[in-house]
N, C-alpha and C positions, 0 to 999 in steps of 0.2 A: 492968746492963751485962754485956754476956756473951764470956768473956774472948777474944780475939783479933779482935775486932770494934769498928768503930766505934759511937759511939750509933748513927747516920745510918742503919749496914749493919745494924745490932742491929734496929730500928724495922722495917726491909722483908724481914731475913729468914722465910722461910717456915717456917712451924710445921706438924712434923710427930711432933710428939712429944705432941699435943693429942688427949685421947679423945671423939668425939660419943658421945651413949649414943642414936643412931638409926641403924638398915637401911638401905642404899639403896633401899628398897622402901617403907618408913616417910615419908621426906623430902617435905615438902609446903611449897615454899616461900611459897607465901601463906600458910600456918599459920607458919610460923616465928615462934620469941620472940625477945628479946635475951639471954635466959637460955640458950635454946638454943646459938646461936653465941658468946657469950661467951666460947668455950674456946675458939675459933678468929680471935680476929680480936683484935689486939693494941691492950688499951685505951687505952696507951700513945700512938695515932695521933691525930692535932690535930683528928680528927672524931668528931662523936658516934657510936658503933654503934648505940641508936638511931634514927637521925637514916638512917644508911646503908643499914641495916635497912629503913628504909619505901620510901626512895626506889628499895631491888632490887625492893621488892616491886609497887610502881605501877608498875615499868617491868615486870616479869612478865606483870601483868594487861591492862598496853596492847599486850602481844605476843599473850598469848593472846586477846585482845578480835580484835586484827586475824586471827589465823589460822582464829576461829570465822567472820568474814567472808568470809573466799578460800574457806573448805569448801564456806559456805552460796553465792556465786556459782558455784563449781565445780559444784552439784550441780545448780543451776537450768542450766547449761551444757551436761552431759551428758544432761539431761532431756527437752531440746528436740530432742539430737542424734539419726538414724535413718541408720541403718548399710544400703544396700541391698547382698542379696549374691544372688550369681549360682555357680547349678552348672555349672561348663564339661564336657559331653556328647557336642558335636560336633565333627567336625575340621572344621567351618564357624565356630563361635563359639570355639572355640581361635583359629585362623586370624585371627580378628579381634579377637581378645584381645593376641596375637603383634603384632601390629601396633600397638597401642592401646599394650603397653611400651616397645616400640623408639624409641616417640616421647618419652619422657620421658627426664628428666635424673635422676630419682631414683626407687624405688618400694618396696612394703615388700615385704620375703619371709616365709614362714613354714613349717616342712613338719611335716606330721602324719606319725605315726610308730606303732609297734606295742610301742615303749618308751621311758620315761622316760631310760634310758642311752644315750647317744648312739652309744657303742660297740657296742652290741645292737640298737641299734634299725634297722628295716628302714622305709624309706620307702614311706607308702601312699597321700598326696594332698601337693600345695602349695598355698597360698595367697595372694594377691597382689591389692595395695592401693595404687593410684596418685593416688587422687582420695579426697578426704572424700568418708566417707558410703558410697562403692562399692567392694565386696569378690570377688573372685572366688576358686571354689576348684574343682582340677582332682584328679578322682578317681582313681588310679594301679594301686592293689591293694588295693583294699577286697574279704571275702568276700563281700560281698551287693552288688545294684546298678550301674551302671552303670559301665567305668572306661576312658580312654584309653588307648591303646597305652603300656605301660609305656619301653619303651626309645625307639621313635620323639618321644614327648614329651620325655624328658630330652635327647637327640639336638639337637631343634628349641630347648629352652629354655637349652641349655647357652650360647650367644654371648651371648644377652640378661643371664643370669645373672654373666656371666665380662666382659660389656664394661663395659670402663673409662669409660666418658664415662655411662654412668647406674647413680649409686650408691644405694647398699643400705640398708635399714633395717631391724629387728624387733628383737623382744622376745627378750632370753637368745640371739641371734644368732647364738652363738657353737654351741650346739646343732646350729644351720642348715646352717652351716660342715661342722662335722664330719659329718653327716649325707650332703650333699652331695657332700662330699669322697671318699666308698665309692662311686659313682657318675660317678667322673670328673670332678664339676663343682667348679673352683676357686669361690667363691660371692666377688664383689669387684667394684667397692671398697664395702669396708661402714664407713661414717659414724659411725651410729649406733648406741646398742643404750637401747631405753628399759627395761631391766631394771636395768641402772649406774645412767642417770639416775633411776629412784625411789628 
């Protein structure tokens, strides 16, 4: 009995005054003993520890059983999948690119840069992704090769970028954002960002 407590509250309080002599780097709960956790789990409870003991540990194994199956369909998934991309060159297939956004309700953005710091970095292509499978990417200030009018592009992409009725997607987005944002272009509404969601 531990003084100021009921048995009832005695039984469920939590122990923290209990030493494991294991790392959290050490910790393998399919290896676990009942010796092991024994400092931790009060035997005092109307259940066997190990009785409790086995059945965390089949439930472990049937978790990890199923996430080695989502990887393995995941990867047959990705396997199959073919990404076609397009370099935008002309102010004919801009033009027709432009058109092919305006039409959507949502689409992904992404801008290549000259640095990893958003605040340093200087915009030198974007890239944009409305349909599985096809990717387009417009060359802005690259030193080598071919590159659209630097201001007349951001100029023409700014409404599509900035309209409300087709929103936004990409990865770490918020990069996008600021990026964009030294250029005049408020970058909205953005939805998504699959950087958060992994």
């Amino acid at each position: 009995q531990i003084k100021g407590l009921t048995k009832k509250e005695a039984l469920i309080r939590l122990r923290n005054d209990s030493v494991m002599e294991l790392t959290i780097n050490e910790i393998n709960v399919a290896a676990l003993t009942t010796k092991q956790v024994s400092g931790i789990v009060d035997p005092s409870g109307s259940a066997n520890i190990e009785t409790q003991l086995n059945n965390f540990k089949q439930v472990v194994r049937n978790i990890q059983e199923r996430i080695n199956i989502i990887d393995e369909l995941l990867y047959e998934e990705i396997k199959k999948e073919k990404t076609e991309y397009h370099l935008i060159e002309s102010e004919k297939d801009f033009n027709k690119l432009l058109l092919a956004l305006s039409g959507k309700d949502a689409i992904a953005v992404d801008t290549e840069t000259d640095s990893l710091s958003e605040i340093d970095a200087n915009l030198v292509g974007i890239s944009f992704l409305y349909k599985k499978g096809l990717g387009y990417y417009l060359p802005l200030a690259h030193k080598s090769g071919p590159n659209l009018d630097f201001k007349k592009t951001l100029d023409t992409l700014k409404p599509i970028l900035e309209n409300p009725n087709i929103r936004k997607v990409g990865h770490n987005i918020k990069f996008d954002y600021v990026v964009l944002k030294k250029y005049g272009i408020t970058l909205g509404p953005i939805i998504f960002d699959t950087m958060i969601a992994a």
